[in-house]
Steps between C-alpha positions, in 0.01 A plus 500: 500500500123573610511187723828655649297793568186336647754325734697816637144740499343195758830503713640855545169671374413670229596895610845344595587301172388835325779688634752220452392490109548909495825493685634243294719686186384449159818392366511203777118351411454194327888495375535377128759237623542320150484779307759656719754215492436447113553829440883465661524209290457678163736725587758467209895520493570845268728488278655753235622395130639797360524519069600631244599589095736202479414269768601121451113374420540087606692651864215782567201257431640187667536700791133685495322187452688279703442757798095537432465128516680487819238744653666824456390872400731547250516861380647578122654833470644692239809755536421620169266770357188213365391243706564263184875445450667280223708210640888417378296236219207712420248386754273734675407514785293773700538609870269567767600796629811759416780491672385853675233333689647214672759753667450517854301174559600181658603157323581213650723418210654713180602267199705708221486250162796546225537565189675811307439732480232477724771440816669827424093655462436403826864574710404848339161567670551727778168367660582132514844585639323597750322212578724267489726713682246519836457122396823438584501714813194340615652165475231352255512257220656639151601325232657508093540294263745493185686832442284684790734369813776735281355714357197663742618311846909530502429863338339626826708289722239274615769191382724642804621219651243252401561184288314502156518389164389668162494415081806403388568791268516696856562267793897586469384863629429332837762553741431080658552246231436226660133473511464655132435126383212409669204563419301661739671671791334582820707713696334646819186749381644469145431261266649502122519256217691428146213575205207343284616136568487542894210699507242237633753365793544901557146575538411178708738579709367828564173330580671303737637841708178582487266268537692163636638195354188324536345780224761487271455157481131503436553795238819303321291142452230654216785688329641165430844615679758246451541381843201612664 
């Protein structure tokens, strides 16, 4: 930098390279390229995992953890009145954040888990209606699992004609039966799957919208995925 300096001061003078220096805005000298470019890097998918008293435990943590090690922010919140809710087997878990404060903010995907009654919990929260609602509208990713396609997603009309499939204890509620059998649907911006069992294909598939095939891949081979 000071030889740069030397060498424009003997050529254009010293006066003159002073008022090219003070002229210059601060924002524009000596640019933190890399830090710049790393910083758009880091810049992480969102995505919302909404739970509840009730909520199917192996289904809600497949999906969490599968999503974190593909690189994403995953947020945890709760529709009830504690952060820490008691799954459908007894497991607890605690949230991030209630279900109050993620209203209004952006996600690049919403993933509703099963379980009862933690499905019927959640289709009853006014505030993640909403979201998923202006998800819908705003053409991003959302997804359920296990009763959830039924019992939050067909309840608020966000099944409307989309193909999906759900648990079998509710799958006959959907109005198409021919997908109900396999195991994860994709279906436009909306993704659903069948229940415990399918969980892992459900959530690395979710990786995949999100992140590429290449990613899912890379996530799925340390899991030990069958197939991977």
């Amino acid at each position: 930098r000071s030889m740069l300096i030397l060498a424009l001061a003997t050529a254009v003078g010293t006066s003159t390279l002073s008022a090219l220096r003070l002229s210059t805005p601060p924002s524009l000298r000596f640019a933190p390229l890399g830090r710049c470019a790393a910083t758009m890097s880091d810049v992480k998918k969102q995505v919302l995992v909404p739970i509840a008293t009730g909520s199917e435990e192996i289904e809600t943590v497949c999906i969490i953890d599968t999503l974190v090690r593909a690189g994403a922010q995953v947020t945890v919140a709760s529709v009830m009145d504690e952060l820490q809710v008691t799954c459908s087997r007894g497991v607890k878990l605690v949230a991030d954040i209630p279900i109050g404060e993620a209203a209004g903010k952006a996600y690049d995907m919403i993933v509703v888990p099963g379980g009862m009654p933690g499905a019927e919990h959640l289709a009853n929260s006014a505030p993640l209606t909403e979201l998923l609602k202006a998800q819908a509208s705003s053409g991003k990713l959302t997804a359920a699992i296990c009763a959830a396609p039924v019992v939050v997603l067909a309840k608020h009309g966000l099944l409307e004609g989309k193909m999906a499939t759900a648990h079998p204890a509710f799958s006959d509620k959907l109005p198409d039966q021919g997908p109900v059998p396999t195991r994860v649907v994709v279906d436009g911006n909306v993704i659903t799957s069948r229940g415990p069992g399918t969980a892992i294909e459900f959530a690395l598939k979710l990786a995949e919208l999100l992140f590429g095939e290449e990613k899912a891949k890379a996530v799925a081979g340390p899991m030990l995925v069958a197939g991977a």
